[in-house]
N, C-alpha and C positions, 0 to 999 in steps of 0.2 A: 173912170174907165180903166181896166186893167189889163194889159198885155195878156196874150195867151203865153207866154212865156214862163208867165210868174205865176199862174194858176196851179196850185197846188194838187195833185192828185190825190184822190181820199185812200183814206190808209185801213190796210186790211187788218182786222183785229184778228185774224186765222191764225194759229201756230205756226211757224215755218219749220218745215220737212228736215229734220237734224239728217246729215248723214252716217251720225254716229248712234241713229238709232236703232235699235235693235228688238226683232220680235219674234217673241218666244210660244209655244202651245206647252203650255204647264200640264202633267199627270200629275194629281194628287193619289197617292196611296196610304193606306193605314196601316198597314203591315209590311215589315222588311223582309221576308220572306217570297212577299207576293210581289214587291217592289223587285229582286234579283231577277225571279222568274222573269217580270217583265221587261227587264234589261233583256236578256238574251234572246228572250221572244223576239224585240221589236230591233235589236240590230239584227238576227237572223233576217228579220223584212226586208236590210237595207237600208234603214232608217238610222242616218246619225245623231247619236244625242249626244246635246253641248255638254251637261252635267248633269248629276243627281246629288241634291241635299237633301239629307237626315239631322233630326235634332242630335245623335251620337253616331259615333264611326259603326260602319255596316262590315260584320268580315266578310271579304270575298268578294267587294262592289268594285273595287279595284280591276281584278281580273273578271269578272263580268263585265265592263266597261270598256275592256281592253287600255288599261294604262300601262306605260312599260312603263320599269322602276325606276326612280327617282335616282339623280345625278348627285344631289348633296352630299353623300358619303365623300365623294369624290372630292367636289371643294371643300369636305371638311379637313380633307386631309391635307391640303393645298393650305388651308389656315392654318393648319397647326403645325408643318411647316416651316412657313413663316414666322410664326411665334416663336418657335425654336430657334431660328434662326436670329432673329432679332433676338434674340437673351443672348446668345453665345456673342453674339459681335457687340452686344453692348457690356457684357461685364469683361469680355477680353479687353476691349478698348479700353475700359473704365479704369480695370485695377492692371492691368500690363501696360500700357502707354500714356494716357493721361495723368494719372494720378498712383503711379505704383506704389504702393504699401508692400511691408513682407509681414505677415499676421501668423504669430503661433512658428516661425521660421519653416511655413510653407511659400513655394515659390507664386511670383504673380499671377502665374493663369492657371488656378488648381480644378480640373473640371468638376470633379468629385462634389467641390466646395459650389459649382454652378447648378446644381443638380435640383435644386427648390425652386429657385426664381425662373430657371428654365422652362420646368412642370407649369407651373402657374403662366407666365407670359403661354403657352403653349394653348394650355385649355382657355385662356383670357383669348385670345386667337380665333380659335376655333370657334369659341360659342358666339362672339358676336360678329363674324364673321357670315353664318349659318345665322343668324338670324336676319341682320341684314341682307343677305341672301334670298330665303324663305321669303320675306317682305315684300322684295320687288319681284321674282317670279309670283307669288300669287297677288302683285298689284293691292297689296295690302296697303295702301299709305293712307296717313292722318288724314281724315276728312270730317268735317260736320254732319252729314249724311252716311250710311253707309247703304249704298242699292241691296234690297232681297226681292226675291222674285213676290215669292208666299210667306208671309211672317210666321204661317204656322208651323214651317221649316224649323223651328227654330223650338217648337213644339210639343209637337205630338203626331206631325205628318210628314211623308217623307214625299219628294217635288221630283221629277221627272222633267228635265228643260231639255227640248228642241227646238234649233233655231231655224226660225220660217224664211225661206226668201222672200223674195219682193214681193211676189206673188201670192194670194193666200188660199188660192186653190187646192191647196195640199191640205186642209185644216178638215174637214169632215173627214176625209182617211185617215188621219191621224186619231181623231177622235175615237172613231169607231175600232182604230187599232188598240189604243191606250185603252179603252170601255173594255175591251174583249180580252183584257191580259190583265185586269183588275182592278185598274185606275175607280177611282170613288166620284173623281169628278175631273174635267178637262178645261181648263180653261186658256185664252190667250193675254198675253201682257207684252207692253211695248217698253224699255228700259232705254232712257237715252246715257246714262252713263254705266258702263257694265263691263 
């Protein structure tokens, strides 16, 4: 006889509800043309969309999207900078105080003479500075997987992603909004890692 104690409760083979899931109503479009259009159409509606993927860069999806411009310039200047800086303190240091030579009977801290290693630390700097940058703002990191919404993204078709609340009563409007601005087909997809 067994305690009610120890009686195991049966276990749900159901998925459990991530809260990091997230879901999306996909436009597929054929045309990047019709794709832009459709961008302004459907924010004019008030409808925000998360992003749009093309298999190659779209001109003009940008400011159709409303993205203001990118901050990297910014930190690349910041990295190279640095680099700059790091050369001048390290061959000041190097050949003025630690180990002074006098080469060709020019004095120890000739900048002139720093002017190569400087360039190079400088651009070394910068670029991977801005790439590890680039990286973690678009959450690029090494993984086994890499989540897409629509693999034909990647294609021949260009994706339209809005993100649905909880709710998905908004999903026939959306539908008949994305149908009516060119979309080829609508569908929904739920991404738990995104």
């Amino acid at each position: 006889m067994t305690s009610p104690a120890l009686t195991a409760a049966p276990v749900s083979t159901a998925p459990a509800a991530s809260s990091s899931t997230k879901r999306f109503a996909l436009g597929i479009f054929d045309d990047e043309d019709t794709l832009l259009h459709a961008v302004d159409n459907v924010r004019a509606a008030g409808v925000k969309i998360y992003d749009v993927f093309s298999p190659y860069p779209v001109h003009g999806i940008d400011d159709a999207l409303g993205i203001e411009r990118s901050r990297l310039p910014i930190a690349a200047f910041f990295y190279g900078m640095c680099g700059l800086a790091f050369a001048l303190w390290m061959q000041i240091y190097m050949l003025g105080f630690d180990w002074p030579m006098i080469i060709g009977g020019k004095p120890n801290i000739a900048l002139p003479a720093f002017i190569p290693v400087s360039f190079e630390l400088t651009v070394f700097f910068t670029c991977h500075g801005m790439v590890i940058t680039f990286y973690t703002i678009s959450k690029l990191y090494p993984r086994f997987k890499t989540p897409v919404l629509d693999v034909r993204s990647t294609d021949d078709k260009f994706v339209m992603a809005i993100l649905l609340d909880e709710q998905s009563s908004q999903m026939p409007q959306l539908t008949q909004l994305l149908r009516e601005n060119g979309a080829s087909e609508v569908n929904q997809k739920e991404m738990t890692k995104f």
